[in-house]
N, C-alpha and C positions, 0 to 999 in steps of 0.2 A: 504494500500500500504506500500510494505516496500524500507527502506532506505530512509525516508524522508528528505527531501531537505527544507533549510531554507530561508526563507528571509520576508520582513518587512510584518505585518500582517496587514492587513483591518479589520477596523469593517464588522456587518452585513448591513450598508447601506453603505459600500464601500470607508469608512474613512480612513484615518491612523490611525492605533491605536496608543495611546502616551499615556504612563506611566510617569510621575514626569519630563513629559518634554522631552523625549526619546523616539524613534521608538520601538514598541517591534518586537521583531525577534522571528518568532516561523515558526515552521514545517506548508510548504506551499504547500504539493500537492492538499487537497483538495481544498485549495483556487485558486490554480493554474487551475486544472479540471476545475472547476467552469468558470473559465474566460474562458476557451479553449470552454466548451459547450455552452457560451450564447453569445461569440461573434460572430460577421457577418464575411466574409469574407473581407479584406482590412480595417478592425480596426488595426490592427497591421502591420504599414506602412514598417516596415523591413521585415516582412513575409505575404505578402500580399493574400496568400490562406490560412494562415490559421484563425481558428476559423469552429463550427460544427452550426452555425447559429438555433440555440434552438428557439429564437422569434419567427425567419422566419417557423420554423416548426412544433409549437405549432398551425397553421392553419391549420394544416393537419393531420397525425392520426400517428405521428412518428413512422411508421414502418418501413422496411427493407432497405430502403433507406439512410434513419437517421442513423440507428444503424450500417449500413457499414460506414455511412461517419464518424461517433464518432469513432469508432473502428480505421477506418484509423489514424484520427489525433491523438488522444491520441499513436499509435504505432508510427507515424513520430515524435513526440516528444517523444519516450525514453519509453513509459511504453510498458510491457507485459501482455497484455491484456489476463485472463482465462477464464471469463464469464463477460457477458455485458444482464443485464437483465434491459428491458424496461416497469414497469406496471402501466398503468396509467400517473401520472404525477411524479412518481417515478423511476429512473436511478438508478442502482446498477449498481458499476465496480468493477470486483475482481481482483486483478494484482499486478503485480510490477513495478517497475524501476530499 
């Protein structure tokens, strides 16, 4: 994605990262995505539809249902979605903001 957008970074088990004491600030969309596809809907008490509920439909065979509703929310938050390929337990998004 281009024109990445910044702000405080997580570990991979969803930490702040801290450098010498200091939040590190680094380029957040894919940390951003991430949170958009494995939240539920109403985790986010200011916007309470969104999130594309990944858990919830890791019981089911994430087809075209999944892929409209990820598609939808990543474009209501700001990206331009080109291709959205789903294989396996692998998500590729190609786009912008």
């Amino acid at each position: 994605m281009a024109d990445a957008f910044k702000d405080i970074a997580l570990t991979t088990a969803g930490d702040l990262m801290i450098v010498n004491g200091d939040f590190v600030v680094a380029e957040s969309d894919e940390q951003h995505i991430a949170h958009l596809i494995q939240s539920p809907k109403g985790e986010w008490k200011e916007y309470p539809l969104c999130g594309a509920e990944l858990p919830k439909e890791l019981k089911g065979s994430l087809g075209g249902e999944f892929r409209r509703e990820l598609r939808l929310q990543l474009e209501v938050d700001g990206y331009k979605i080109e291709d959205l390929v789903i294989a396996g337990s692998n998500i590729n998004i190609l786009g912008t903001r």
